[in-house]
ROTIMAR-615254 format. One record per residue (C-alpha): x, y, z; residue in one letter. Coordinates in steps of 0.001 Angstrom, whole numbers, plus 524288, in hexadecimal, padded with zeros to 5 digits. Layout:
N
XYZA ...
! end
This chain:
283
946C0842BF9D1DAX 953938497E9CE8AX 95923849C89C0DDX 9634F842029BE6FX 96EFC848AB9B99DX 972838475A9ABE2X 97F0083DBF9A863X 98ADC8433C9A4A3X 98DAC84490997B6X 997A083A139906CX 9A4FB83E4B99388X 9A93383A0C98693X 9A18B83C8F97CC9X 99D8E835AD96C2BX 9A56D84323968F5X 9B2DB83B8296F1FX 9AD9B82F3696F51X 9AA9182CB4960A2X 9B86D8312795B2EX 9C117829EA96724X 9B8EF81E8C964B3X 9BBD981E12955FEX 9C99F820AE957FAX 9CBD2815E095FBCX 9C2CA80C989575CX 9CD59814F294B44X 9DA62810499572CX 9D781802CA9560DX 9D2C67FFBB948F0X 9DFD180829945C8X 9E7057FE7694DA0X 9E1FA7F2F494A8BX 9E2FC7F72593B3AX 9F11C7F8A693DA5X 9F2FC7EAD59448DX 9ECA77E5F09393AX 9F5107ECD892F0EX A01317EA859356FX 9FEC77DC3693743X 9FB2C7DA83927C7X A057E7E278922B3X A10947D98D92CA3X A0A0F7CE6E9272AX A0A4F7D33391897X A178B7D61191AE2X A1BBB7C8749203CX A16077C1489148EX A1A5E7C86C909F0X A281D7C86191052X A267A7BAE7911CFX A22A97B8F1903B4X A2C827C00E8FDCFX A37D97B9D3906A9X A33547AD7190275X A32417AF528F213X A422D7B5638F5C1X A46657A9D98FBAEX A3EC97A17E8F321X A45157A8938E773X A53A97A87E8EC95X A5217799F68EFBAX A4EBF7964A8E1D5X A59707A0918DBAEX A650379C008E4E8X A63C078DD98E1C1X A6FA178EF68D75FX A774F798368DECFX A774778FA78E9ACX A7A33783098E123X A850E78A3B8DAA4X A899478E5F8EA08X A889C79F0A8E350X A881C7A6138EF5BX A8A2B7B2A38E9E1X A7E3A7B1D78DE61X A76A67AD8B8EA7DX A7A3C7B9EC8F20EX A77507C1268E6A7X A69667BAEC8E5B4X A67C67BF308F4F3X A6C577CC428F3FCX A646D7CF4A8E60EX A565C7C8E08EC25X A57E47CCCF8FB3CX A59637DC1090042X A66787E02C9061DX A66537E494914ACX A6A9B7F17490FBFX A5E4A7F4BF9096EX A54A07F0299149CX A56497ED8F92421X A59B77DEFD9257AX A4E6E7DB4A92F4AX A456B7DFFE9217FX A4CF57D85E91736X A4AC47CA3D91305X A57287C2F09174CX A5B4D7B7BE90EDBX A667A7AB8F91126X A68387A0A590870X A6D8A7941C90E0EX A75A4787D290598X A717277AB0906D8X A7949778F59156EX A72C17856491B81X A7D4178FE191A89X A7B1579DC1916A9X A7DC379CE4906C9X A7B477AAFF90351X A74BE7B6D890B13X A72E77C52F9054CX A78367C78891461X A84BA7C01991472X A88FF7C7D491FF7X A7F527C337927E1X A7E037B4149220BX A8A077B0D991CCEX A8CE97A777911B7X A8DC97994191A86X A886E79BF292588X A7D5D7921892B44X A701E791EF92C9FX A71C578EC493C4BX A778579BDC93C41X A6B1B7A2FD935FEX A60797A9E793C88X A592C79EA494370X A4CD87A1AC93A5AX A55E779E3092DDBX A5B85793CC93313X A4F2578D41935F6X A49357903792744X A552678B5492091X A548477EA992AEAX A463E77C149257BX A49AD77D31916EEX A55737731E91974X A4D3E76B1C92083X A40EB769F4917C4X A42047611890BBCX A3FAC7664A901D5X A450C772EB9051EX A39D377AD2908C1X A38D67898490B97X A37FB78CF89193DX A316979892922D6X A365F79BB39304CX A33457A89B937AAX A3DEC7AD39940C2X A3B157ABCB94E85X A3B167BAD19505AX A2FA57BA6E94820X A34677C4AC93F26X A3C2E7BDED9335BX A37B77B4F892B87X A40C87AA9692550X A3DBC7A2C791825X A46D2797799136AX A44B379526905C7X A4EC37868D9010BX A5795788738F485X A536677D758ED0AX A5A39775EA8E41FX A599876ADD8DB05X A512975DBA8E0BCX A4D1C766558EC71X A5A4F767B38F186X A5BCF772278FBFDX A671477B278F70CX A65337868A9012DX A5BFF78E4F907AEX A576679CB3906E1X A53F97A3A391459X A4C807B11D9128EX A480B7B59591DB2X A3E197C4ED91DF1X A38587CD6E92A8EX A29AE7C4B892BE3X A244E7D0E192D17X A257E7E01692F54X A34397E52293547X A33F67EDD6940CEX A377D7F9B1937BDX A2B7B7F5BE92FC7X A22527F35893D16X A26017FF049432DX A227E8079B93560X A16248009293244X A1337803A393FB5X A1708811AC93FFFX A0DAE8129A93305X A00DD80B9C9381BX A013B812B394598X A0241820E793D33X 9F79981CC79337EX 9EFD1817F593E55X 9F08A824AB9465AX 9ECF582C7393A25X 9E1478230E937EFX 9DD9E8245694686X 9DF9A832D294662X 9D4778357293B6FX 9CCFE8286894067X 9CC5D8331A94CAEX 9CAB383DCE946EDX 9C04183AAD93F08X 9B98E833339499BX 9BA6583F2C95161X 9B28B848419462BX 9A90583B5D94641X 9A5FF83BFA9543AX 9A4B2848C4953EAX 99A788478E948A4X 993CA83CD294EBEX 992F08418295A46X 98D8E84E6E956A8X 97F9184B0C953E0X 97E15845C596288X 9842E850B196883X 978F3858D296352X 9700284EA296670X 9739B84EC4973D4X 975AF85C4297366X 965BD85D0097035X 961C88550797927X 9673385B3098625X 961A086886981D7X 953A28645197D93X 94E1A8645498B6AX 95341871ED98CE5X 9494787CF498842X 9547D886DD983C9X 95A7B87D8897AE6X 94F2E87566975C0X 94C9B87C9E9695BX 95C0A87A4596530X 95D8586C0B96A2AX 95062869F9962A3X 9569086DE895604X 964CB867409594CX 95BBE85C7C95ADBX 9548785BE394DDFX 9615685D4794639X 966BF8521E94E1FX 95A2784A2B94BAFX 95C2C84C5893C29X 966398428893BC6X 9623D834DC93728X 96C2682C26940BFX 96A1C8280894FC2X 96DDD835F995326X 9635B83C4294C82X 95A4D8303B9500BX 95E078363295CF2X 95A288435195B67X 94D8F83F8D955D9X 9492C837209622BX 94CE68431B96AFEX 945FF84D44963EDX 939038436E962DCX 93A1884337972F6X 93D15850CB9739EX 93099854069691AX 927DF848D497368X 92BFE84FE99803BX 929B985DA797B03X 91AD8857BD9784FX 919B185297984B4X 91FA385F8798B7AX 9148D866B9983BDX 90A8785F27985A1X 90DB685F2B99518X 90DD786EBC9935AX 901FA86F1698DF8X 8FCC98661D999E5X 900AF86D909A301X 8FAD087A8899C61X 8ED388739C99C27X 8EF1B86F049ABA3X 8F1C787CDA9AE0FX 8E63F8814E9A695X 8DC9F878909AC94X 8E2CC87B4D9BB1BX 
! end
């Protein structure tokens, strides 16, 4: 019967396979990681914005209750502009935007009178505003209200001026980003990808030394075992094998089976010598 041909070796082999393997295991964990952190921080971000909008409008609704009783626009501009940052300090889509309406739902102050004028109405705010300030007017007692705008990406809080017996003197409108601003996407972006490419770069690296250390032990394993069967290299695969076989994982378990089979068919291959000595003898 004909020998059958040895198989080819692995075309990739644990030396490759180990440290591509752990990078990409190192790829998606690094992804997923910064999913996960973006997601927390956008929603950290919405509810302390959210928080702190609130305790401002809550605040200017309980401090404007005499100015607008005594009909003091310009102390309530003052309050505005001393508890709300100006435009010129900060992009407008990143600043928290406040109105305050009278008791008929027309612009009474704003800290951007250029852009809502003293008198103008409600009808003619954003449609997000209007529908806050409509909910505070409508509820009895004046209640605070919440309405995101439909773009998703403001968020407007209608806090009622209260007066004496419940009676609805005005409303405050703040409205803040919900969560991050495209400036502030597009950095935190820019700063997980580079710490995740510097975390995937030694993930690699190190899985690369790894592999290489793991996969050391069974190269000279292997290495052993194709060259006991051959005469001129039996004495140096014999002792490549016993160092391998001093280890005390599955490698070296390895090594020891092998060299007990190797020890077994060197007895049998001397005792079949010494057979065929005494059949020549007695022939």
């Amino acid at each position: 019967m004909a020998a059958q041909p040895m198989p080819a070796g692995p075309r990739f082999g644990y030396r490759l396979m180990v440290p591509v393997a752990l990078t990409a295991v190192a790829l998606v964990s690094g992804i997923l990681v910064a999913a996960t952190t973006y997601t927390l921080l956008d929603r950290h971000i919405e509810a302390n914005a959210e928080a702190e909008t609130q305790r401002l409008a809550g605040t200017l609704a309980r401090a404007l209750v005499q100015p607008v009783l005594r009909n003091d626009v310009w102390q309530a501009y003052e309050m505005l502009r001393a508890t709300t940052p100006s435009a010129s300090t900060a992009p407008y889509e990143q600043i928290v935007q406040v109105v305050v309406l009278d008791a008929q739902g027309q612009v009474f102050a704003s800290p951007t009178p250029r852009r809502h004028p003293l008198g103008q109405h409600l009808s003619q705010l954003p449609d997000a505003w209007a529908e806050a300030s409509r909910l505070v007017f409508a509820s009895s007692p004046p209640a605070p209200a919440r309405v995101k705008a439909a773009s998703g990406q403001w968020l407007v809080l209608a806090e009622p001026i209260v007066g004496d017996e419940d009676s609805l003197l005005g409303v405050v409108l703040a409205s803040h980003p919900r969560a991050l601003t495209e400036s502030q996407r597009s950095s935190v972006i820019r700063q997980l990808t580079g710490l995740g490419a510097m975390a995937m770069l030694l993930v690699a690296l190190a899985g690369a030394a790894l592999g290489m250390r793991l996969v050391t032990p069974l190269e000279r394993l292997r290495a052993a075992m194709q060259a006991a069967p051959r005469r001129d290299t039996a004495d140096g695969a014999r002792k490549a094998l016993d160092e391998v076989s001093t280890r005390p994982d599955e490698i070296g378990e390895l090594g020891r089976s092998f060299a007990a089979m190797m020890d077994q068919i060197a007895v049998q291959q001397e005792l079949e010598r010494h057979m065929l000595q005494a059949e020549r003898m007695a022939s």
